[in-house]
N, C-alpha and C positions, 0 to 999 in steps of 0.2 A: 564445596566451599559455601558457608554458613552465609547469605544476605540479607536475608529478614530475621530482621533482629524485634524482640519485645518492646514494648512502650517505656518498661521500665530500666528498659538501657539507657532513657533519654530524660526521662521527666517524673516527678511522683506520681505514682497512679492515683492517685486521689484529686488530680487535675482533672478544673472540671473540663467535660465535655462540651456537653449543652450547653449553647447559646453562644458557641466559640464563632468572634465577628472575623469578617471576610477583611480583609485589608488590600487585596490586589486580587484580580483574574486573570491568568492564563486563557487563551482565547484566539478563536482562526474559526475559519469557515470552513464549513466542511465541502470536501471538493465536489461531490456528489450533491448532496442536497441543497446548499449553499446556509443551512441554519447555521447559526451560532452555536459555537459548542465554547463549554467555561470548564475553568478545573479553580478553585480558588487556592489564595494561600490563609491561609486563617492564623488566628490567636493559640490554635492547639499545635499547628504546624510550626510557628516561630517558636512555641515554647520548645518542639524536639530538636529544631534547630539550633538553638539555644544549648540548647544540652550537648548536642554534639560539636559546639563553638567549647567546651567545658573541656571534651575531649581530645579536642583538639591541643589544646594549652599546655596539654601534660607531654605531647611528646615534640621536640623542637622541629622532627623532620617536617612538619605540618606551614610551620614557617619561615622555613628556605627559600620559600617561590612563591608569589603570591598567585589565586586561583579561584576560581568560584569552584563551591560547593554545597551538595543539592540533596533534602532529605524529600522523600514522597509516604505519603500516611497511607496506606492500603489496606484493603480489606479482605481476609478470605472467603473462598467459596462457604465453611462454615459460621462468617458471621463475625470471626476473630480482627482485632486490629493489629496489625508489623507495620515496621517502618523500614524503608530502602534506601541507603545513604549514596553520593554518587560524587567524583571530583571529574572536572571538567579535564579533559585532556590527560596528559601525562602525569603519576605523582613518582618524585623522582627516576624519571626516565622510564619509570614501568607502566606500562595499560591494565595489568593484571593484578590488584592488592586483594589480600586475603579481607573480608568483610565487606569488600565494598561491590557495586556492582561491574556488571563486567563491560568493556565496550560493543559495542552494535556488531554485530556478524560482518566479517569483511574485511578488517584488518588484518587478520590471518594470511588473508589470499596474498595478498601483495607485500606482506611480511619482511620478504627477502629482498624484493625492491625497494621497499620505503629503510630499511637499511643501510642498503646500496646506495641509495639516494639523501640519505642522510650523513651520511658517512661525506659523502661528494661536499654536500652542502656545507660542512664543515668546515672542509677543508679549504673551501675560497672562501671562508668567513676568515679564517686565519690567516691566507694568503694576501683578504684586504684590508686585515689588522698589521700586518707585518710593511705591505705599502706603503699606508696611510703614515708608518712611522720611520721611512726615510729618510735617511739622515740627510741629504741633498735638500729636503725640505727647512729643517732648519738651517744650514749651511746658508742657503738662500736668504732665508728671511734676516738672518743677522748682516749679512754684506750687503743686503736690497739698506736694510734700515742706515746701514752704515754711509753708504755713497747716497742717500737721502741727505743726512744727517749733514756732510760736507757738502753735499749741492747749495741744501740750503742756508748754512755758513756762508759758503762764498756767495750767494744771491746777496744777500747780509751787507756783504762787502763791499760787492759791487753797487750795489743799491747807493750804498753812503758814497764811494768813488762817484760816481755819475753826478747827484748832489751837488759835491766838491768842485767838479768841472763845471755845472752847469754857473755857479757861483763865481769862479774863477775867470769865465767868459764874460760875466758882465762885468768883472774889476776892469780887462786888459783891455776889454774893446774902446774904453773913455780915458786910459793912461799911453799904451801903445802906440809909437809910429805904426803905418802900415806895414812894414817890412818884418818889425817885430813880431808885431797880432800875425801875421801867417804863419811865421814859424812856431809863434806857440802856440797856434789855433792847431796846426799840424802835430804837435807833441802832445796834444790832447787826445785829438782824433788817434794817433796809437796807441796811448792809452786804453782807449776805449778799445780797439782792435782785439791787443792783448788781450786785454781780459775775455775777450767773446772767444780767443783761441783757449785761455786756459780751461771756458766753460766746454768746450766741444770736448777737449783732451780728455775730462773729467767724464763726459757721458761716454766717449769714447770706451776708459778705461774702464766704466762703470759695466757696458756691452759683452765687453772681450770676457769679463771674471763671470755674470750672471747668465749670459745664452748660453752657456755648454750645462749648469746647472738648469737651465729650464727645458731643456729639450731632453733631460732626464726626468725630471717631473711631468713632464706633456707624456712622455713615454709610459711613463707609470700611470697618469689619469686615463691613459687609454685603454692600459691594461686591466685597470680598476671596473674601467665603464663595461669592458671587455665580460669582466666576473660577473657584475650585477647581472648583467642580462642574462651571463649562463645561467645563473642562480635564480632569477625569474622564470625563465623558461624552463627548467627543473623541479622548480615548487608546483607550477601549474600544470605541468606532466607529471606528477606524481599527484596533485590534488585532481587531477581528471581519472585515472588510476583507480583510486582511492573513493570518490564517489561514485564510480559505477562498479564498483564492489561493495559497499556501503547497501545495507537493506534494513529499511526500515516497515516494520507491522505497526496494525493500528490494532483498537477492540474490534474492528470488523473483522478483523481477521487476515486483512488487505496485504501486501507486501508490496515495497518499490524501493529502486535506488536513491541516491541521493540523487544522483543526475537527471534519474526521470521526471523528481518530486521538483528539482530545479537545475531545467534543462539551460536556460540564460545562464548559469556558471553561480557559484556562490564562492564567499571567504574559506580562505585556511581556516579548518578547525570545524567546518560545519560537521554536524553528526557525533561530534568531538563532546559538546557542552553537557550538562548535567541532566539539563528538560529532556532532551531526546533521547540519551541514555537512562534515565528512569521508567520513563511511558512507553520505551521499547519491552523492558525487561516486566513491565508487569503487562503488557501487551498480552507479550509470548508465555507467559506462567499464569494464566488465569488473575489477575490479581484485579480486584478494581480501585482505582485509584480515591484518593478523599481528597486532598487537600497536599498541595506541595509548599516548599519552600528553597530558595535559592540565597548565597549570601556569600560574600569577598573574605577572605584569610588567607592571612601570609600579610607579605609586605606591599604595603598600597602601589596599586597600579603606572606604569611611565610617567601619564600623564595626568594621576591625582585625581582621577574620576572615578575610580574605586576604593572605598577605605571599609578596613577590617574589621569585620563584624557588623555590615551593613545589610539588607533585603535588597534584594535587585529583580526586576522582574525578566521578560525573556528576553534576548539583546535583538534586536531589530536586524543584525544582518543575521545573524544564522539559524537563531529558534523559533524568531514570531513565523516566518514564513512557513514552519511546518509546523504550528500548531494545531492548525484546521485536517490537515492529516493524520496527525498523530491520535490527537482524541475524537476520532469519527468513532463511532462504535458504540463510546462510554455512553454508559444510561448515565443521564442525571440525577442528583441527589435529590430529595422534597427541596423545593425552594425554603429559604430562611425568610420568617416574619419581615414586611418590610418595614425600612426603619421608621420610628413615631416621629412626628411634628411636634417640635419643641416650642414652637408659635409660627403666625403667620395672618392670612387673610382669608387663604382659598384652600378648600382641602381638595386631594388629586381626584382626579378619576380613576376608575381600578386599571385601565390603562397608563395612565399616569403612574401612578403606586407603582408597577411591573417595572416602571423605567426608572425608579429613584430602588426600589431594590434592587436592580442592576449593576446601580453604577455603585451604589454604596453613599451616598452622598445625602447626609440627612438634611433636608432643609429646616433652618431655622426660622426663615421671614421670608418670604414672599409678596410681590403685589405688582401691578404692570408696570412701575416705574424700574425697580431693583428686586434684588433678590439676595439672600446670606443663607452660605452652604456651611455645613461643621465639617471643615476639610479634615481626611483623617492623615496620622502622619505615616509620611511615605510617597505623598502624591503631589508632585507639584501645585505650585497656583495656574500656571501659564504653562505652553510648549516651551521647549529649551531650541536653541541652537540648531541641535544634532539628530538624526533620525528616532535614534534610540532614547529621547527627551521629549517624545510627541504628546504620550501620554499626560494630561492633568487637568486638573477639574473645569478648565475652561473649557479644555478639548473638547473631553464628553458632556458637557452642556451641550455645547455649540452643533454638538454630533446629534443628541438624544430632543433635545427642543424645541418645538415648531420654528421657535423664533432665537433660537443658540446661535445663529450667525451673527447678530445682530449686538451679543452680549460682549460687555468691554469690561475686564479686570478694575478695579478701582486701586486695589490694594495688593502683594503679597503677604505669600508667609513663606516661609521657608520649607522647603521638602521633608525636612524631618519634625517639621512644628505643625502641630496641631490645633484646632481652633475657627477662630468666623474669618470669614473669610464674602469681603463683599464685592458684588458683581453690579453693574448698571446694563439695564435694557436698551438705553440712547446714549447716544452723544453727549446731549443737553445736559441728563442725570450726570452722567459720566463729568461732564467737568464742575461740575457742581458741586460734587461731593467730593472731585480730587483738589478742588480749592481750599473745603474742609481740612482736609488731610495737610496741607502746603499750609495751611494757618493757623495748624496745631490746634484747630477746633471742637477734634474727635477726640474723643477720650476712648483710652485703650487699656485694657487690666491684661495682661499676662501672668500666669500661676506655675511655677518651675521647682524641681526636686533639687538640689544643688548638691554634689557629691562629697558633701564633708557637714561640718559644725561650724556655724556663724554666730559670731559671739554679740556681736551688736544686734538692735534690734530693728532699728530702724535706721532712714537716711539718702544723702542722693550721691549717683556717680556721675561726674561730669569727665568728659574727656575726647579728645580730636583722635576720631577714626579714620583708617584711609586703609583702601585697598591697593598690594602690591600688584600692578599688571603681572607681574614676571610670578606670582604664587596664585592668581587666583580660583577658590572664590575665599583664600583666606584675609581676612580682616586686622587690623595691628592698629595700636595705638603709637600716632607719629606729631611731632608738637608742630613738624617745618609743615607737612601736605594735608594734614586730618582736617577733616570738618568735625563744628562743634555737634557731641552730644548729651543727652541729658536723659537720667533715668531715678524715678525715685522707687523706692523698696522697703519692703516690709515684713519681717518674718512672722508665719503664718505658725508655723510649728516646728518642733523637734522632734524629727522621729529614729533613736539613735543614732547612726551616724552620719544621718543626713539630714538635711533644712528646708524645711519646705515654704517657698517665701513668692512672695504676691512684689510684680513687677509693675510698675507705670512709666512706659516711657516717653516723655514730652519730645523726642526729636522719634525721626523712622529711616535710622540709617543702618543699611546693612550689618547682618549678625548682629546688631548693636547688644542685644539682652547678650548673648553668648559670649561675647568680648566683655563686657562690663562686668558679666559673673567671674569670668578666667583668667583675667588679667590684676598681677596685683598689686595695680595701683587703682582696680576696683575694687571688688569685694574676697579676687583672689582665692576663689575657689568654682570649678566648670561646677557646671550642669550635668548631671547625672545622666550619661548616655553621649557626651557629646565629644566624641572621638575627633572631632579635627581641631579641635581645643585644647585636646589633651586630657580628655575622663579614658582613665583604664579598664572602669568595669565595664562586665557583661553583660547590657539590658535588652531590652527587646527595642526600644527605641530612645529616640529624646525625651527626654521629659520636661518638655516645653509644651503649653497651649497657650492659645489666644483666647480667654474664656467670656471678657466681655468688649462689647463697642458700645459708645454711647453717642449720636449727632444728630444733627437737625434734617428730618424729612427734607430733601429740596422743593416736592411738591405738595407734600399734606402739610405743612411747618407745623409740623407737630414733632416729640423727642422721641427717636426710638433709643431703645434699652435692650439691645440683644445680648442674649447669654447661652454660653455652653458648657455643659458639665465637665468638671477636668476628670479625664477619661484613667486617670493615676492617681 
C-alpha cells in the first residue's frame, strides 16, 4: 500500500520553500531529558494541506462525517521530500484506506473484541433510542397537560366563586335577621365544601389515569440508566483493552503502550488522532519529519468548535500529552532566522531573540510600560475557557517573560485575524489605555480581502450587532437586542474577483468587520476565508489583519503609530 505520496500530489513544485513561516508548534517534553522538543506546522505544510482539502472535495465520502485530518512533510534517508496524509479515527467505518496511513500496531490484537463490543454497544444505543420513544411517554405528557389544563380552569372558577361569596357575606350580614344569616352563611360554607370535594375528585381522577403510566416510565428510566452504565462500563473495558495493546515508538527508537505513556486513564480515541498516527509511522520507516499539519472536514463538529477547512493544533486531551514522547529522538531542523523588529525602543538580547523565535511573535513596540505583538492568524489573543484553548499570545508571553505574569491584554483580535495586538505591563497602563479604547480614542485601520466585487467605493455600515447565546461565537444583526455599530471602508483594489478594501471601525464589537462584510444589509459580500460567515473558498486563512493602531502614549504623551504589514 503506496503512503508517501510526491509533493506534487499536493501543491506546484515551484512552491517556494525557503523562508516558509512557522505558524503553530507541536511540542512536549521529553520524558527523558525534559528539553523541549518542537515539530512546526509551517506555510509549506498548510499549502499541502490545502491541497489535500482540494482532494478531498472531489469525492462526497470525505464529507459524511466530520473528522480531523493530518498531512506530515517528511524527509528521506536520501535527502527526498513525501508527504503522509492520516484521518483521525475511523473513515467510514474502516482503520484501513488504501493511500492513507495505517493505525498504531494493536488494534489488530483486540480486533475481535472491539467488535464484539461494538456490536454490544450498538445495540443498547438502539435499545435507548427505542425507550426514549415510548409511547407511554407521550400518552403522559398529553393527559398530565390535559388534567393541568382543567385544574386550572376550575381554580379559575373557583377563584371568582370564592370572590362572589366573600361579597355576598358582606350584603347579608347588614340585611339579614339572625336566623336568616345562618342559614345562608351555612349555604355558603357548602358551597365552598363542594367545591374543595369537586377539586380532590379531580386530583383524585387525575392519580388513578397518570400512576400506572408513570410507574412504566420510572420502569423504563431505570432500565435506561441500567444501559448507560452497561455502556460505560464497556467503552472503558474495551478503551483499557485497547491501550495496552496500543504501541507507540519514538525517533529514539523507544516503544510503550498507551497505558504506560498514560497510566492515569486517558479519552476514547487516544492513539486514534492524526499526530500520533503520523510520528508513529515515520518513527517506524526511517522518515524524519519536517513540518505537519492538522485541520477539520466534513460537517462541523456537535458543538460548533470545529469548522471545515480550519488548522487546529494537538487537542489537549489525547495528543498534547504524548507529544514529548513521540518526537524524542527527532534531530532538530537549523533554527529559522528570528523574526526582525518592526519598531520599538529596546533591541533583545541573543537570549531574548531565542525566545521571540520561539514563540513566533514578532514584536512591533516595546517599552516598560506596554508592549505590541504582530499576532499571527491562528493564535488566540487570551486563553479560552477550555483546556484545549490554553494556548495564545498572552499565555506564551506570560510563560516566556521575566515579567509575563504581570502582562494584561488591552485589546483582542480574533483567532483567525491577524494583526497588533496590544498588551499592558500594569494595571495603571492597562486602564489607561482601555479608557482609550471605551472612548473610541484609538484609531484602528483593518486591511481584508473580500470574496467577491464591490461595486461602490467607498462609505459607512452602521448596524445593531448581537450575539445569540444559544449559537455562539456567531454574531447577527438584530434591531430589538443589538448594540449600536459603526464601520467606515474603503476600497483599496480590484484584484479580479475579489476586493481588497481598508476597514476603520469607530465601534469594537464582536466579529463586527466579518458581520458588516457578510451581511446584506452591509456590504453583503464575506471575507475571503471566512467560513462561519459563509466564504466557500479554500484559503489557508482569513484574510483579515489589523495593520495599524494609532493613541496616545498614557506615560510618554506622546502618539504612537504602530504598523503591520498585511501578510496577504
Amino acid at each position: 500500500m503506496v503512503v508517501l505520496h510526491e509533493l506534487s500530489y499536493f501543491i506546484n513544485c515551484d512552491f517556494a520553500i525557503a523562508g516558509s513561516s512557522c505558524s503553530y508548534w507541536y511540542e512536549g517534553r521529553c520524558p527523558q531529558s525534559g528539553n523541549r522538543l518542537k515539530l512546526p506546522r509551517t506555510s509549506m505544510s498548510e499549502a499541502i494541506a490545502h491541497g489535500l482539502m482540494q482532494y478531498l472535495t472531489k469525492n462526497d465520502c470525505y464529507s459524511r462525517e466530520g473528522k480531523m485530518y493530518g498531512i506530515l512533510l517528511v524527509e528521506l534517508p536520501n535527502g527526498e521530500q513525501r508527504v503522509l496524509k492520516a484521518f483521525s479515527g475511523l473513515l467510514n467505518s474502516c482503520s484501513v484506506v488504501e493511500g492513507w496511513v495505517p493505525p498504531i500496531p494493536g488494534r489488530d490484537e483486540v480486533a475481535f473484541e472491539e467488535s464484539r463490543t461494538l456490536a454490544e454497544l450498538n445495540a443498547i444505543k438502539q435499545e435507548i433510542i427505542t425507550l426514549k420513544q415510548l409511547t407511554e411517554r407521550q400518552q403522559y405528557e398529553i393527559l398530565y397537560n390535559d388534567f393541568e389544563q382543567q385544574l386550572q380552569a376550575m381554580s379559575d372558577r373557583h377563584r371568582h366563586c370564592k370572590h362572589q361569596r366573600q361579597e355576598k357575606r358582606q350584603q347579608i350580614c347588614n340585611t339579614l335577621t339572625p336566623k336568616a344569616l345562618t342559614i345562608a352563611l351555612e349555604q355558603l360554607d357548602e358551597e365552598s365544601r363542594q367545591q374543595g370535594i369537586e377539586r380532590r375528585q379531580l386530583k383524585r381522577q387525575q392519580n388513578a389515569v397518570l400512576q400506572p403510566l408513570q410507574q412504566v416510565i420510572a420502569a423504563t428510566d431505570a432500565r435506561i440508566s441500567e444501559l448507560k452504565q452497561r455502556r460505560k462500563a464497556l467503552s472503558r473495558q474495551l478503551q483499557a483493552q485497547m491501550h495496552a495493546s496500543y504501541s507507540l515508538t519514538n525517533f529514539s527508537g523507544r516503544s510503550q503502550s498507551l497505558q504506560e505513556l498514560m497510566p492515569g486513564g486517558s479519552p476514547t480515541g487516544t492513539g486514534d488522532c492524526c499526530a500520533p498516527k503520523l510520528l508513529h509511522y515515520a518513527a517506524t520507516h526511517n522518515l524524519k519529519p519536517l513540518a505537519m499539519a492538522e485541520f477539520w472536514w466534513g460537517e462541523s463538529s456537535v458543538n460548533q468548535d470545529k469548522i471545515p477547512g480550519k488548522f487546529y493544533g494537538a487537542c489537549a486531551e489525547r495528543c498534547q500529552p504524548l507529544m514529548g514522547f513521540l518526537l524524542s529522538g527527532l534531530r532538530p531542523n537549523p533554527p529559522a532566522p528570528f523574526p526582525a523588529r518592526e519598531g520599538g525602543v529596546r533591541s533583545p538580547s541573543p537570549d531574548r531573540g531565542e525566545i521571540w523565535g520561539e514563540v513566533t511573535l514578532p514584536i512591533i513596540y516595546e517599552d516598560e510600560w506596554l508592549i505590541a505583538v504582530n499576532k499571527p492568524a491562528g493564535l488566540l489573543s487570551v486563553p479560552g475557557r477550555y483546556r484545549d484553548r490554553q494556548d495564545s499570545v498572552l499565555s506564551r508571553l506570560r510563560h516566556l517573560l521575566p515579567d509575563g505574569m504581570a502582562l494584561i491584554s488591552v485589546h483582542r483580535l480574533d483567532r483567525e485575524t491577524s494583526g497588533i495586538l496590544l498588551l499592558a505591563r500594569a494595571n495603571q497602563t492597562h486602564r489607561q489605555l482601555s479608557q482609550q479604547f471605551q472612548q473610541r480614542q484609538i484609531h484602528k485601520v483593518y486591511e481584508a480581502i473580500l470574496s467577491g466585487v464591490l461595486t461602490v467605493e467607498q462609505g459607512k455600515i452602521e448596524l445593531p450587532l448581537w450575539g445569540d447565546p444559544e449559537n455562539r461565537p456567531y454574531q447577527k444583526v438584530d434591531w430589538q437586542h443589538g448594540k449600536p455599530s459603526l464601520t467606515h471602508f474603503q476600497v483599496m483594489a480590484r484584484e479580479g474577483d475579489y476586493t481588497r478594501v481598508e476597514f476603520t471601525p469607530l465601534t469594537g464589537r464582536t466579529h463586527q468587520l466579518r458581520v458588516h462584510a457578510a451581511d446584506a444589509r452591509g456590504l453583503g459580500i464575506t471575507i475571503l476565508g471566512d467560513r462561519l460567515y459563509g466564504c466557500c473558498a479554500v484559503t489557508s486563512r482569513l484574510h483579515l489583519h489589523a495593520k495599524e493602531l494609532r493613541f496616545e502614549h498614557p506615560q510618554l504623551e506622546k502618539t504612537l503609530h504602530l504598523q503591520a504589514i498585511t501578510p496577504f
